[in-house]
mmCIF file of the N, C-alpha and C atoms, coordinates in Angstrom:
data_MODEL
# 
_entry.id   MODEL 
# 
loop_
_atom_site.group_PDB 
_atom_site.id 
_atom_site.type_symbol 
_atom_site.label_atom_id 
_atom_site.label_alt_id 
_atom_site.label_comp_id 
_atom_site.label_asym_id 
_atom_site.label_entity_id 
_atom_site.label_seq_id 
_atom_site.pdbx_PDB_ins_code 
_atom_site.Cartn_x 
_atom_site.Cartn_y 
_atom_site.Cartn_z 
_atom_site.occupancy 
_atom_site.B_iso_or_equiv 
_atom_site.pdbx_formal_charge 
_atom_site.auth_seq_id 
_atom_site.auth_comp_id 
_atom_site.auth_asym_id 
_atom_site.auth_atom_id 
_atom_site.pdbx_PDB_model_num 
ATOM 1   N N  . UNK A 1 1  ? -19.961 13.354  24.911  1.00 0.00 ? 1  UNK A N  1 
ATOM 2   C CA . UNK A 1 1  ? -18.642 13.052  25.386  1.00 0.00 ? 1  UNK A CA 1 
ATOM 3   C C  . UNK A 1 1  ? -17.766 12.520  24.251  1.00 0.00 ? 1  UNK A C  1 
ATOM 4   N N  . UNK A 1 2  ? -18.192 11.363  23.858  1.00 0.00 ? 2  UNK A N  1 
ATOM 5   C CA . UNK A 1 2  ? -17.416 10.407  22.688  1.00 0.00 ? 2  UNK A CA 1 
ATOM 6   C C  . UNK A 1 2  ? -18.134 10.940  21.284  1.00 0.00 ? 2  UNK A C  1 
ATOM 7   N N  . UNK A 1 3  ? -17.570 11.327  19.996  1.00 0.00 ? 3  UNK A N  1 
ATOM 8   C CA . UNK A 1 3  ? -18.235 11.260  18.792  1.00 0.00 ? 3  UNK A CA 1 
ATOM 9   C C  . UNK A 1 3  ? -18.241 10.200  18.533  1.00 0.00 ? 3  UNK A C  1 
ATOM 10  N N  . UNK A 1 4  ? -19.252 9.333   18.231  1.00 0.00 ? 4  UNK A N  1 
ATOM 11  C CA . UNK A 1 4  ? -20.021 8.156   17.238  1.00 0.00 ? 4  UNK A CA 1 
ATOM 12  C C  . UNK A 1 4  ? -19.335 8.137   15.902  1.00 0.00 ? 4  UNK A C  1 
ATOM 13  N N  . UNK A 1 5  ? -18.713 7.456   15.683  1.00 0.00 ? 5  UNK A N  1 
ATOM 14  C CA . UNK A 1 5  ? -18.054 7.319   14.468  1.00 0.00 ? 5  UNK A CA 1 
ATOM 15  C C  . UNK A 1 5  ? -19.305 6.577   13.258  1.00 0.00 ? 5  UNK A C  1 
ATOM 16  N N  . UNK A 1 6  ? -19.160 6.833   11.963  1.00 0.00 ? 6  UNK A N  1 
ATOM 17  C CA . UNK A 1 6  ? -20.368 6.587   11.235  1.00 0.00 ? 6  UNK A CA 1 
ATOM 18  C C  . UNK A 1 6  ? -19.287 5.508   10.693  1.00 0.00 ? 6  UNK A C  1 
ATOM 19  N N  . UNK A 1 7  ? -20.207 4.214   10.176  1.00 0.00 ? 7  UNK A N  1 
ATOM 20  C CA . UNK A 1 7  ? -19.890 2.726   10.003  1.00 0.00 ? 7  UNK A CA 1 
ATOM 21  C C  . UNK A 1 7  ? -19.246 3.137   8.383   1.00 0.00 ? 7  UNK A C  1 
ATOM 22  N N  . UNK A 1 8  ? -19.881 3.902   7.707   1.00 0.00 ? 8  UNK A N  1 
ATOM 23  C CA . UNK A 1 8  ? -19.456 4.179   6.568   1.00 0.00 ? 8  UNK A CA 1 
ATOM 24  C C  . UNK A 1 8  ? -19.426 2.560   5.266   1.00 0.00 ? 8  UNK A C  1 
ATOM 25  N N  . UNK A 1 9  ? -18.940 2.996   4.029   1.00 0.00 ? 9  UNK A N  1 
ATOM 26  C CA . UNK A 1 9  ? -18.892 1.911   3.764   1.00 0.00 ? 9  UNK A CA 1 
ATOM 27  C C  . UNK A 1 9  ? -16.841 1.090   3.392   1.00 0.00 ? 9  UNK A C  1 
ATOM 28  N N  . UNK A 1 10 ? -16.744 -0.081  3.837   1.00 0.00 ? 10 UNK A N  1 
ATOM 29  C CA . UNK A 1 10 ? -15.769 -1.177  3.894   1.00 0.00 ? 10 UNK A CA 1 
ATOM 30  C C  . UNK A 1 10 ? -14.625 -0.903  2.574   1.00 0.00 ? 10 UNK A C  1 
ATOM 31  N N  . UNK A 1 11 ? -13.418 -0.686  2.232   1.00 0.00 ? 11 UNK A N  1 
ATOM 32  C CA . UNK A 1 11 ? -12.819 -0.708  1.118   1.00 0.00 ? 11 UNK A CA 1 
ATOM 33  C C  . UNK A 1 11 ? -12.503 -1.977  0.766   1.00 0.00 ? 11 UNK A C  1 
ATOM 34  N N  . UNK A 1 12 ? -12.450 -2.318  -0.655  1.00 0.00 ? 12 UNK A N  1 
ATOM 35  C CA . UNK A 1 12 ? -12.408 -2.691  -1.158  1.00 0.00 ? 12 UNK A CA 1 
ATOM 36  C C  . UNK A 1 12 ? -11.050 -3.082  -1.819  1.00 0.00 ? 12 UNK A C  1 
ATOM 37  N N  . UNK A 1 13 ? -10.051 -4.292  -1.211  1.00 0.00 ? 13 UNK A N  1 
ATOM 38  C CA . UNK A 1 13 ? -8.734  -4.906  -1.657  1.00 0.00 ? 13 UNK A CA 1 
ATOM 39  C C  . UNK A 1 13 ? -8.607  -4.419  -3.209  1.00 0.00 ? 13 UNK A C  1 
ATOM 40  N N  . UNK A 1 14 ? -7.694  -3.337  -3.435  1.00 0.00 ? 14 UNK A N  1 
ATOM 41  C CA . UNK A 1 14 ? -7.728  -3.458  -5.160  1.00 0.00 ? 14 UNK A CA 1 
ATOM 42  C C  . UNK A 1 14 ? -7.230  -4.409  -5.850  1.00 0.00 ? 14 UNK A C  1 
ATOM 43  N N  . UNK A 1 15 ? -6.420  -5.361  -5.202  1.00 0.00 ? 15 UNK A N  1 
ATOM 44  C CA . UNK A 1 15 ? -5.472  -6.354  -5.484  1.00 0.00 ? 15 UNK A CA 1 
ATOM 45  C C  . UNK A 1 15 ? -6.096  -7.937  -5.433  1.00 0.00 ? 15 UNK A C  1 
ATOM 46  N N  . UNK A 1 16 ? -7.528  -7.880  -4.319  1.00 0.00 ? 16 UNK A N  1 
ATOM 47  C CA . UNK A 1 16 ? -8.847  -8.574  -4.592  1.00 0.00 ? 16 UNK A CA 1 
ATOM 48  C C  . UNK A 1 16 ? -9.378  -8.446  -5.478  1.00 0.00 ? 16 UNK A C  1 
ATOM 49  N N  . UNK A 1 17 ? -9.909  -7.229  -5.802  1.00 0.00 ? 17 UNK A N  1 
ATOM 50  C CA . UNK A 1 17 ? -10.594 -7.040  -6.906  1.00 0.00 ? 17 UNK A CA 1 
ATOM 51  C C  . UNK A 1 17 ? -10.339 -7.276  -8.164  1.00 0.00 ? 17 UNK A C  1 
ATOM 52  N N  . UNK A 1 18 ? -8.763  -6.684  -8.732  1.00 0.00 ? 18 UNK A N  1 
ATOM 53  C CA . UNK A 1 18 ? -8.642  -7.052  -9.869  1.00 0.00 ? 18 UNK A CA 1 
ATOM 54  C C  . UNK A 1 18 ? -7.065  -7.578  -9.454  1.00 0.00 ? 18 UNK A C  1 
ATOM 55  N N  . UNK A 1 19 ? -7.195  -9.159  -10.437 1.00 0.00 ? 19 UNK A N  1 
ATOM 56  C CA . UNK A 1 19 ? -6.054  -9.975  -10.417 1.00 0.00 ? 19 UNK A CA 1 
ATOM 57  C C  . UNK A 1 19 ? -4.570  -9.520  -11.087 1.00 0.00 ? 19 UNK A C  1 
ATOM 58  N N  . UNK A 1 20 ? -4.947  -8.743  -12.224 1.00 0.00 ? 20 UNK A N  1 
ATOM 59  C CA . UNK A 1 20 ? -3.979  -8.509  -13.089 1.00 0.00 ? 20 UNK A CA 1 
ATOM 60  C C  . UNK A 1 20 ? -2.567  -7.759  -12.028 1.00 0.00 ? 20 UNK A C  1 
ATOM 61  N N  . UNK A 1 21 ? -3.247  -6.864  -11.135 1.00 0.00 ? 21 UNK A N  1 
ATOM 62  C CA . UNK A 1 21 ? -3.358  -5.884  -10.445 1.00 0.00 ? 21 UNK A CA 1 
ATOM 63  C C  . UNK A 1 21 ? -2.119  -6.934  -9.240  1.00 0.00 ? 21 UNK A C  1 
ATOM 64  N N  . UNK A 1 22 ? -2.679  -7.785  -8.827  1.00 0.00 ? 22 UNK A N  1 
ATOM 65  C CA . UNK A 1 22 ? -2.219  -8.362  -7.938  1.00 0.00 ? 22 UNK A CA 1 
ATOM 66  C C  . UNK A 1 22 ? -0.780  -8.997  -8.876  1.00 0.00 ? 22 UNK A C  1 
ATOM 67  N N  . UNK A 1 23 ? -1.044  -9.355  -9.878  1.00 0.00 ? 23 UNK A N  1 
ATOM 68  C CA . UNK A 1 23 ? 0.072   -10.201 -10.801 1.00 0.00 ? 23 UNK A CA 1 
ATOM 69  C C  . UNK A 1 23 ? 1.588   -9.365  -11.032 1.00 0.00 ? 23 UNK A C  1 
ATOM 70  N N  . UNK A 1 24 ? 1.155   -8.069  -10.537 1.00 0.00 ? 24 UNK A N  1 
ATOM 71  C CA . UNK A 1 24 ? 1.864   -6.677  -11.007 1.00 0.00 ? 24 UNK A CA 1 
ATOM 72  C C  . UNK A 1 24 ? 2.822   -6.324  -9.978  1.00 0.00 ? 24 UNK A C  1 
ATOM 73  N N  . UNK A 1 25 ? 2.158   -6.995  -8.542  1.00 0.00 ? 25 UNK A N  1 
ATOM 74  C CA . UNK A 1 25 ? 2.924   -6.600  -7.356  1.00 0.00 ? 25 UNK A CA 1 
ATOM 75  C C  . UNK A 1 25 ? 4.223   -7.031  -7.346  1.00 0.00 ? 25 UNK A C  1 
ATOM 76  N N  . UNK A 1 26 ? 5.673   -6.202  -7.246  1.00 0.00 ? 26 UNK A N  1 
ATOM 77  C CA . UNK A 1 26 ? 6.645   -6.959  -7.397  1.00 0.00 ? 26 UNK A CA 1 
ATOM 78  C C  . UNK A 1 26 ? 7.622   -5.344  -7.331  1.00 0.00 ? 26 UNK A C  1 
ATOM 79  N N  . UNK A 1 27 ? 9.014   -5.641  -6.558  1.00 0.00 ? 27 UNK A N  1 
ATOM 80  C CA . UNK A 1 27 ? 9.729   -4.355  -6.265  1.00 0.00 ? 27 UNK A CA 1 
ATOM 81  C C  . UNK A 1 27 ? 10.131  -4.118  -7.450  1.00 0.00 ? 27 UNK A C  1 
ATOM 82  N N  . UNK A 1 28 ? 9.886   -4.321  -8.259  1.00 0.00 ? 28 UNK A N  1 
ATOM 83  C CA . UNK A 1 28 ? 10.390  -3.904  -9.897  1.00 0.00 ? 28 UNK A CA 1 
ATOM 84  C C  . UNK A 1 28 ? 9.619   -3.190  -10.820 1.00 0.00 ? 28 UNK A C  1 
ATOM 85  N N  . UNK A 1 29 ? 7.914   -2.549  -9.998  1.00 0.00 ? 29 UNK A N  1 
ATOM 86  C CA . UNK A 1 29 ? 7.313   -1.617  -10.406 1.00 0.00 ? 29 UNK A CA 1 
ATOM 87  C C  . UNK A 1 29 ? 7.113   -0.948  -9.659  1.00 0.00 ? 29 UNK A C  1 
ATOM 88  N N  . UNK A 1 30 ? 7.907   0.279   -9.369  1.00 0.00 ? 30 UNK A N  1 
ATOM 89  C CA . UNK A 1 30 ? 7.920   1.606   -8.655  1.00 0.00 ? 30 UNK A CA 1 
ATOM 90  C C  . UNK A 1 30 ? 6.577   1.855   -8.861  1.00 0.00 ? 30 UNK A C  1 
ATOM 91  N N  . UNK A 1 31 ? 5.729   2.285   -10.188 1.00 0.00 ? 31 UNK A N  1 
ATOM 92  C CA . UNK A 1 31 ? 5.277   3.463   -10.559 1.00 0.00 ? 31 UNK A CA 1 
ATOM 93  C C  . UNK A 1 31 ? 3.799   2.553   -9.276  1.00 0.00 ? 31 UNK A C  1 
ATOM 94  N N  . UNK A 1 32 ? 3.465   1.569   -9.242  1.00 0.00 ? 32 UNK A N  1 
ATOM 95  C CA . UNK A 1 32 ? 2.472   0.629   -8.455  1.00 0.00 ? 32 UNK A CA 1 
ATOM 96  C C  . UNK A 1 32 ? 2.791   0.689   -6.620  1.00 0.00 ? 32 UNK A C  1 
ATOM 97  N N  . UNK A 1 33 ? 4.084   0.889   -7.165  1.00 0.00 ? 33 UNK A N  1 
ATOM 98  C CA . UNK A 1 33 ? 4.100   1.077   -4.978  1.00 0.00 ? 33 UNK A CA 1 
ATOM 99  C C  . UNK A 1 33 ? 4.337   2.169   -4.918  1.00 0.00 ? 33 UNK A C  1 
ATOM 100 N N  . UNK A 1 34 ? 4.219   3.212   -5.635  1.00 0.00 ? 34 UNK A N  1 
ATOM 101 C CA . UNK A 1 34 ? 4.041   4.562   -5.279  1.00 0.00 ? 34 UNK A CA 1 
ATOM 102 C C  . UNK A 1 34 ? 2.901   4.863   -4.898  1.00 0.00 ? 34 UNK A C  1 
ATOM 103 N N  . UNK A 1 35 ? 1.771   3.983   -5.404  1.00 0.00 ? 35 UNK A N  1 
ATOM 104 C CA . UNK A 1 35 ? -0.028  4.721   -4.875  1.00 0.00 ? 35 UNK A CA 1 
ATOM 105 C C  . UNK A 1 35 ? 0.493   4.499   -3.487  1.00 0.00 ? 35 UNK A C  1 
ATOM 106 N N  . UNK A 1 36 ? 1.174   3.414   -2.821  1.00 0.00 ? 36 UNK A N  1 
ATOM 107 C CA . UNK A 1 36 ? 1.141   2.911   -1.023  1.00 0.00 ? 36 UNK A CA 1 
ATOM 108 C C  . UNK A 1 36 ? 2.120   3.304   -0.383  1.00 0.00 ? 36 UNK A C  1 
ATOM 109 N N  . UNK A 1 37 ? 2.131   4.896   -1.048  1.00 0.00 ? 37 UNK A N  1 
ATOM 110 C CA . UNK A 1 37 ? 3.588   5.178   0.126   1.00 0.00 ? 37 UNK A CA 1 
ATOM 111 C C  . UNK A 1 37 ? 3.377   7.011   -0.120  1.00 0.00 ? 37 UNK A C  1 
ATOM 112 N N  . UNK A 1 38 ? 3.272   7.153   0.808   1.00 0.00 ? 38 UNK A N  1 
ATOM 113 C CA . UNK A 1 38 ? 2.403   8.805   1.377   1.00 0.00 ? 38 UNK A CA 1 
ATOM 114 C C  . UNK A 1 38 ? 3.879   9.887   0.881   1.00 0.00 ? 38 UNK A C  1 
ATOM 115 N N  . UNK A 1 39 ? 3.542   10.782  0.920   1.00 0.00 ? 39 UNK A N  1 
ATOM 116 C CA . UNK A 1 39 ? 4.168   12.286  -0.053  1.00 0.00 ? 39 UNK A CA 1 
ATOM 117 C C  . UNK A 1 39 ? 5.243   12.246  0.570   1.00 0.00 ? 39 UNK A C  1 
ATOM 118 N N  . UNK A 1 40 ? 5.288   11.734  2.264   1.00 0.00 ? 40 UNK A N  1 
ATOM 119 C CA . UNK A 1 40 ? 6.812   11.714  2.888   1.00 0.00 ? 40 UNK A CA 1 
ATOM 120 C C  . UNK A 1 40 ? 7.764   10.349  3.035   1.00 0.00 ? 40 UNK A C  1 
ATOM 121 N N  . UNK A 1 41 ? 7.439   9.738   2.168   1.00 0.00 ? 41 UNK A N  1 
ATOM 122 C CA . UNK A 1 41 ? 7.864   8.007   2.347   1.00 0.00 ? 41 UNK A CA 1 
ATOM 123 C C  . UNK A 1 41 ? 6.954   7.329   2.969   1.00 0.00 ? 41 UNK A C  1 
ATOM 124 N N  . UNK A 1 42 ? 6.266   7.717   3.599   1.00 0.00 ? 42 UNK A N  1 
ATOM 125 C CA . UNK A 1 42 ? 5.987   6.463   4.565   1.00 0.00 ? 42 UNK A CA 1 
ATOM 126 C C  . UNK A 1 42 ? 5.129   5.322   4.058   1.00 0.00 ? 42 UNK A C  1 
ATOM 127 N N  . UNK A 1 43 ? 5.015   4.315   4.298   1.00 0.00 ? 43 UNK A N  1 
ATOM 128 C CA . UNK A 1 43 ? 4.132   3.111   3.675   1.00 0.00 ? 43 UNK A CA 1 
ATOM 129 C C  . UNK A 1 43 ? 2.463   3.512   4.828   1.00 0.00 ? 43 UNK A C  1 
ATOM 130 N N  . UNK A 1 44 ? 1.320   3.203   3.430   1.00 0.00 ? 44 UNK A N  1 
ATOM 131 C CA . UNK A 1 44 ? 0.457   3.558   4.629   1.00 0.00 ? 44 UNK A CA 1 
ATOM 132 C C  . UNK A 1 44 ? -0.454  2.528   4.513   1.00 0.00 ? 44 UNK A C  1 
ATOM 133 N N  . UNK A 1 45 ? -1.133  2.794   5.575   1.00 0.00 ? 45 UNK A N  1 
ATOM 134 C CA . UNK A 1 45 ? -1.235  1.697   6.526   1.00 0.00 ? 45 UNK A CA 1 
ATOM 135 C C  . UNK A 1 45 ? -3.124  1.164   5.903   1.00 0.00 ? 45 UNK A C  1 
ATOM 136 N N  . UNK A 1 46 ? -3.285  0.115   6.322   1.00 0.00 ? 46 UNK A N  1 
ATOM 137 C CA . UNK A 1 46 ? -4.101  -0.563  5.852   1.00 0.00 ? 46 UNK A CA 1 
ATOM 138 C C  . UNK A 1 46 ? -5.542  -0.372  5.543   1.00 0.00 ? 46 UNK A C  1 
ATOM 139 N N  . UNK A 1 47 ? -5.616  0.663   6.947   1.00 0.00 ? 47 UNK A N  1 
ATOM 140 C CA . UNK A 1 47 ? -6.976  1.076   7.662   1.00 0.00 ? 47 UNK A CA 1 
ATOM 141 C C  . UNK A 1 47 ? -7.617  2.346   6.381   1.00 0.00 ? 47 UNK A C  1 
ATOM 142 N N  . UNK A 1 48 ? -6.342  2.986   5.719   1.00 0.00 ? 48 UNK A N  1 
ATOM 143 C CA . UNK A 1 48 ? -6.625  3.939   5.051   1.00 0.00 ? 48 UNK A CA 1 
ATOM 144 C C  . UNK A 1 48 ? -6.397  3.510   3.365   1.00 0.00 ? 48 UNK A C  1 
ATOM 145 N N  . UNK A 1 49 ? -5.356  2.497   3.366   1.00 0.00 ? 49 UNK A N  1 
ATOM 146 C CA . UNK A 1 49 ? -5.804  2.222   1.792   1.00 0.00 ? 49 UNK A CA 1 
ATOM 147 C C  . UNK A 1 49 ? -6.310  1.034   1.621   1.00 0.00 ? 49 UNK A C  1 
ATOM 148 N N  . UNK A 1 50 ? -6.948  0.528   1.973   1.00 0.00 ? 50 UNK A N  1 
ATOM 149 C CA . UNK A 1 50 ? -8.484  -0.726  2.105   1.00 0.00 ? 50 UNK A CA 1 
ATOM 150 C C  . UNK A 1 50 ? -7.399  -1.782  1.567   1.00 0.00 ? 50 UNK A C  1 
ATOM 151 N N  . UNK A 1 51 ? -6.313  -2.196  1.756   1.00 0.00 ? 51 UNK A N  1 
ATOM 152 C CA . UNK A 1 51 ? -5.164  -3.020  1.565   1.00 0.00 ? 51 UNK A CA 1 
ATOM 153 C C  . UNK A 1 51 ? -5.774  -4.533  2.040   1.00 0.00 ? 51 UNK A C  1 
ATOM 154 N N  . UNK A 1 52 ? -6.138  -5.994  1.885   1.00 0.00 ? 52 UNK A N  1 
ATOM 155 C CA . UNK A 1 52 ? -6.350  -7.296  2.487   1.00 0.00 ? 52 UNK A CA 1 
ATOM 156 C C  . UNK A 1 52 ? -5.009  -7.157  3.679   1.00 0.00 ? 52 UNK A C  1 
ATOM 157 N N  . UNK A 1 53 ? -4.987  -7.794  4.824   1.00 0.00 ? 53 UNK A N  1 
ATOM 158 C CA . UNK A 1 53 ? -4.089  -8.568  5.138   1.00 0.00 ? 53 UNK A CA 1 
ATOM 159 C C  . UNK A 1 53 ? -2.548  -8.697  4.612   1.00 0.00 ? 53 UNK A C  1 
ATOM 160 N N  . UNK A 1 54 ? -2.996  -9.806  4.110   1.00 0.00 ? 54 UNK A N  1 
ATOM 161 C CA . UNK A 1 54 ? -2.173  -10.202 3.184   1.00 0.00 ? 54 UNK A CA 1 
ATOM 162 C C  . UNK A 1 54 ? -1.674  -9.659  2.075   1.00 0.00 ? 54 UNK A C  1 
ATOM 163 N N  . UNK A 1 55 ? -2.426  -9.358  1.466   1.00 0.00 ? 55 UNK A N  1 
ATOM 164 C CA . UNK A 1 55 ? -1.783  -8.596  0.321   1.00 0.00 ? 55 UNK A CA 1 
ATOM 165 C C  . UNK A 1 55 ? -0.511  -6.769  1.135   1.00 0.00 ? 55 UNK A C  1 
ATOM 166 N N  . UNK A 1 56 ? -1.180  -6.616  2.027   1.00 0.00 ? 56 UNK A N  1 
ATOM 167 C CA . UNK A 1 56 ? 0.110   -5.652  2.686   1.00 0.00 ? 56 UNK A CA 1 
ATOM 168 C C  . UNK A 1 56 ? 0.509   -6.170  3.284   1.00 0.00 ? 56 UNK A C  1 
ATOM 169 N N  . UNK A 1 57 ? 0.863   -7.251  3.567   1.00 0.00 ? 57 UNK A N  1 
ATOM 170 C CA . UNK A 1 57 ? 2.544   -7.835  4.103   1.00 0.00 ? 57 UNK A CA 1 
ATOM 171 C C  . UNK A 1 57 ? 3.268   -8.058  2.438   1.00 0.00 ? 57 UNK A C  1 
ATOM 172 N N  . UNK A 1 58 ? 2.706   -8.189  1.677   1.00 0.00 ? 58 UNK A N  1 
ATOM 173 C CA . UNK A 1 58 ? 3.385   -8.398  0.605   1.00 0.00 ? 58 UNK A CA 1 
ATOM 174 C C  . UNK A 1 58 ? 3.656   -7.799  -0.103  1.00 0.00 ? 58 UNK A C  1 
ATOM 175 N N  . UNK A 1 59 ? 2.512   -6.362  0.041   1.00 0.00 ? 59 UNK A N  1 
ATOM 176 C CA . UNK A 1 59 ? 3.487   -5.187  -0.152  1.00 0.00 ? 59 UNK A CA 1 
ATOM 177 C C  . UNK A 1 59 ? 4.469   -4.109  0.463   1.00 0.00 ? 59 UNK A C  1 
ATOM 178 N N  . UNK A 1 60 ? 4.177   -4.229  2.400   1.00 0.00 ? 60 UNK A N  1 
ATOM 179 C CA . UNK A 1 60 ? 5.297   -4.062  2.858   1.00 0.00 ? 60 UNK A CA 1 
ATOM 180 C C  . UNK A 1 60 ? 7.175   -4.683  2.692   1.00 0.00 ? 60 UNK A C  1 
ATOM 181 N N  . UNK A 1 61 ? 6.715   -5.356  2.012   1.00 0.00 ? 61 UNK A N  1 
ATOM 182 C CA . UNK A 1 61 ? 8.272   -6.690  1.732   1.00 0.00 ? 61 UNK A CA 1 
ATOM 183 C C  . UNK A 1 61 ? 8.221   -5.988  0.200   1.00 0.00 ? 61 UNK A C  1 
ATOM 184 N N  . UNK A 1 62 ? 7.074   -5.642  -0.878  1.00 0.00 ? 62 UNK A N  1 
ATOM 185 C CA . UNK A 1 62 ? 8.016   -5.182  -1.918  1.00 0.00 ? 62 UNK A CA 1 
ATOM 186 C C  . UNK A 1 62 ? 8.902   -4.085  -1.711  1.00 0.00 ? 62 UNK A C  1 
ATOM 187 N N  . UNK A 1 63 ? 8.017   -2.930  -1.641  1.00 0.00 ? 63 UNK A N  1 
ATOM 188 C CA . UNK A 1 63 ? 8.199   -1.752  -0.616  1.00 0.00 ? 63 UNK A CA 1 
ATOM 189 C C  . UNK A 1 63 ? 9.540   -1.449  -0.738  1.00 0.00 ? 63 UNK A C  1 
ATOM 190 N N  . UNK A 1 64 ? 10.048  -2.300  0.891   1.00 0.00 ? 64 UNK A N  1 
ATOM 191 C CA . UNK A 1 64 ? 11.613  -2.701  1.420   1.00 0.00 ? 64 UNK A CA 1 
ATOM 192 C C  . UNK A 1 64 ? 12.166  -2.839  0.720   1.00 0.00 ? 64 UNK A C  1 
ATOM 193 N N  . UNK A 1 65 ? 12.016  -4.211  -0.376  1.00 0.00 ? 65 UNK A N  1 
ATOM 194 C CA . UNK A 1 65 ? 13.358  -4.946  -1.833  1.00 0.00 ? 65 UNK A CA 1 
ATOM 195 C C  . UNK A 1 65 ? 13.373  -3.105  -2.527  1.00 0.00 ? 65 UNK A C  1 
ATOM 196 N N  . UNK A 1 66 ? 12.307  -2.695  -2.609  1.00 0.00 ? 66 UNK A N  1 
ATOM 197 C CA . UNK A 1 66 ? 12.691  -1.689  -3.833  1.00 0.00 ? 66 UNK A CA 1 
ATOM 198 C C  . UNK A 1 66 ? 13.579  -0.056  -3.175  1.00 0.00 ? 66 UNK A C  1 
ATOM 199 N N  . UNK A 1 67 ? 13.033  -0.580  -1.972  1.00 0.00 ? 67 UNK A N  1 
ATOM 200 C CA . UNK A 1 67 ? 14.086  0.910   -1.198  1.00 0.00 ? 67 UNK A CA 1 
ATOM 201 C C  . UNK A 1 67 ? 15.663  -0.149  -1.314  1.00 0.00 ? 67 UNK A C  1 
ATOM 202 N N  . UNK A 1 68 ? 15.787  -0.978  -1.058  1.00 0.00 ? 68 UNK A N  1 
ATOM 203 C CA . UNK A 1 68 ? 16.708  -1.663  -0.774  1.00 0.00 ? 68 UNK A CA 1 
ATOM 204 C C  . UNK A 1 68 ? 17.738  -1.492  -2.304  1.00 0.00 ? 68 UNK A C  1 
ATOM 205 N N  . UNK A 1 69 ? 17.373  -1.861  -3.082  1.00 0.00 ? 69 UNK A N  1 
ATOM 206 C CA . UNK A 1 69 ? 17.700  -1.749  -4.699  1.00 0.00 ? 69 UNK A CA 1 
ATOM 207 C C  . UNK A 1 69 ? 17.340  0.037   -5.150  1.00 0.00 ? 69 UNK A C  1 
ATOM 208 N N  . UNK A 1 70 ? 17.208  0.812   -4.447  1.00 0.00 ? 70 UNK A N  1 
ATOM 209 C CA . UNK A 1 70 ? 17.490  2.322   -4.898  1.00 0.00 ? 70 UNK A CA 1 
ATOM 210 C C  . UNK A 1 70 ? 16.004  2.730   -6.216  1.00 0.00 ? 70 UNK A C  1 
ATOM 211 N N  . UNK A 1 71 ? 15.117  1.983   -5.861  1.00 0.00 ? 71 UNK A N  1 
ATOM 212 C CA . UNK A 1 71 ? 14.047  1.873   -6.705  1.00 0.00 ? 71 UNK A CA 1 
ATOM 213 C C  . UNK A 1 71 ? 12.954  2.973   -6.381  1.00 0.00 ? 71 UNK A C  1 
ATOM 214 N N  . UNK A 1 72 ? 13.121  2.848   -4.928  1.00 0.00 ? 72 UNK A N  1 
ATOM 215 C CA . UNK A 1 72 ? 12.273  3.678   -4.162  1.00 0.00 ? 72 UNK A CA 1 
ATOM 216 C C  . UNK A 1 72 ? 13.162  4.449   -3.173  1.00 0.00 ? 72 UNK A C  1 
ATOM 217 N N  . UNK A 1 73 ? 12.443  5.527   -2.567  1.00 0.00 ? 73 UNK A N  1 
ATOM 218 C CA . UNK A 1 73 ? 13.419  6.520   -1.801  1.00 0.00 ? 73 UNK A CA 1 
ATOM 219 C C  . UNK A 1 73 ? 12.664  6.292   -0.548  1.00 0.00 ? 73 UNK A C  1 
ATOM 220 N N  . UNK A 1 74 ? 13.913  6.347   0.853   1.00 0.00 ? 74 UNK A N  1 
ATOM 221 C CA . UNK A 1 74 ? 13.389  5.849   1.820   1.00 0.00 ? 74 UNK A CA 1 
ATOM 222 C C  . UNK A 1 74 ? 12.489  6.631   2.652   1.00 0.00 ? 74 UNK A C  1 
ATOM 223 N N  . UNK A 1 75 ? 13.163  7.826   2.265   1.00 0.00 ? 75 UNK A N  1 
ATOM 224 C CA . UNK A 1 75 ? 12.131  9.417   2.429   1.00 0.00 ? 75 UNK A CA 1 
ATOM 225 C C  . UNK A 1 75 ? 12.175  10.219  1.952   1.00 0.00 ? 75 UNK A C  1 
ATOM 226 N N  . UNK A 1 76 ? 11.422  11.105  1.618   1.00 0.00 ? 76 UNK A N  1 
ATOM 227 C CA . UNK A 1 76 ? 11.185  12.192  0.604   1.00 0.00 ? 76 UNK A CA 1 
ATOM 228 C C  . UNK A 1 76 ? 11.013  13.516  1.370   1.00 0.00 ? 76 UNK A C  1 
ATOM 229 N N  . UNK A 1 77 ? 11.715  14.267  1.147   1.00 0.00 ? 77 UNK A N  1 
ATOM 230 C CA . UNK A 1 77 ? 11.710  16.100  1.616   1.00 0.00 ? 77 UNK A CA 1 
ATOM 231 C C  . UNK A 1 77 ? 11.118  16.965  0.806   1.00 0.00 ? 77 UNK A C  1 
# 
């Protein structure tokens, strides 16, 4: 009836992992919030880029400043 989903293994915060990484987050580096934002704009979502918590609310808010400041495009065709 239901497929069994396999447990697989957990991702890994890249922004946990390495600090520098985290030091970097800021709407004033496009080329870094481009890995978190899919071929059509969209910001994606946590489940698929092993993002902490926290660390994607904080990159949903860079995200925004940098669409906001013409840094980033709000959607892409």
């Amino acid at each position: 009836m239901f497929k069994k989903r396999s447990a697989g293994r957990r991702k890994v915060c890249p922004f946990l992992a390495d600090k520098q990484l985290a030091a970097q987050l800021d709407y004033k580096n496009p080329e870094l919030l481009r890995r978190f934002i899919t071929d059509r704009g969209r910001i994606v979502p946590r489940r698929i880029s092993g993002v902490s918590a926290k660390f994607q609310r904080r990159l949903t808010r860079e995200i925004k400043r940098a669409r906001a400041v013409a840094l980033l495009p709000y959607a892409l065709n």
